[in-house]
Every structure is written in structure tokens, then in C-alpha cells.
C-alpha positions as CSV (number, residue, x, y, z in Angstrom):
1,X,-91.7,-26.2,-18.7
2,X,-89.6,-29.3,-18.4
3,X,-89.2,-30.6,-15.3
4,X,-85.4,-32.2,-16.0
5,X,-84.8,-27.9,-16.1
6,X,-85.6,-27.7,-12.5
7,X,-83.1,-30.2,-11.8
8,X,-80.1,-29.2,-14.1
9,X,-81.0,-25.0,-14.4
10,X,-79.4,-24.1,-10.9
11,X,-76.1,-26.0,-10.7
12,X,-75.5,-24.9,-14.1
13,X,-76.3,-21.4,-13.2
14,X,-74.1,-21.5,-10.1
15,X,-71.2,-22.8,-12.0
16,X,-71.2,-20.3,-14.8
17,X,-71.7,-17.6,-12.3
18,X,-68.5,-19.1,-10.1
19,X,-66.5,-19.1,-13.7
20,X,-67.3,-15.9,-14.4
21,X,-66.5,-14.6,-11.0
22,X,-63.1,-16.5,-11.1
23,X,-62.4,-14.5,-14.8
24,X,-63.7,-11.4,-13.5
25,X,-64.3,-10.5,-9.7
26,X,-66.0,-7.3,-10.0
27,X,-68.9,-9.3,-12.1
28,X,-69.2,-10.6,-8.2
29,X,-71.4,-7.6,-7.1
30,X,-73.7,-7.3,-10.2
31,X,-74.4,-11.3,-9.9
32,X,-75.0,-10.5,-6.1
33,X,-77.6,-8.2,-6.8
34,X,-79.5,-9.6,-9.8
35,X,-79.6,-12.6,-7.4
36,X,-81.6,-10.8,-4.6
37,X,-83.6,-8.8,-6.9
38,X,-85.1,-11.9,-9.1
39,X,-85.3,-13.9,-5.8
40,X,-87.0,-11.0,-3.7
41,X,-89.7,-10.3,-6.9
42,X,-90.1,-14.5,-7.1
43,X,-91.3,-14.5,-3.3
44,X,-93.3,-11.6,-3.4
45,X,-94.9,-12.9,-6.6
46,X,-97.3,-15.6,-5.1
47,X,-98.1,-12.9,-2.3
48,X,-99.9,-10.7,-5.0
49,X,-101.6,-13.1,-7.1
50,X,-103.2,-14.3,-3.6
């Protein structure tokens, strides 16, 4: 994968998210929650490939 991703791939995430929250403030809870849930399975991830 490219490494200029790494860099630009959050910020531009954030910003859509913060758009989208702006245009429609119950997306606010479902952008919550896919948040934990990809994070939480990212860090267990290494743990089980160990």
C-alpha cells in the first residue's frame, strides 16, 4: 500500500465523517460505532497472529 495513504487516509476520513455529521446528526452514532468496532478488531488483530 502507499505510504502517502497513511498520511492523507485519516484527515480525509475525519473530515467526511464531520460533514456528514454536520448534514445529518443521527449518522453520529453509526460512525461512533463502526469507529470502535474496526479499531477494537485492528488491536486485537496482531494479538492473534502472535
Amino acid at each position: 500500500m502507499n505510504m502517502s495513504f497513511f498520511m492523507v487516509g485519516p484527515p480525509l476520513v475525519s473530515l467526511l465523517s464531520g460533514i456528514a455529521i454536520l448534514i445529518w446528526p443521527r449518522l453520529l452514532n453509526y460512525i461512533v460505532a463502526f469507529y470502535l468496532i474496526v479499531f477494537g478488531l485492528a488491536g486485537l488483530v496482531p494479538l492473534t497472529l502472535v
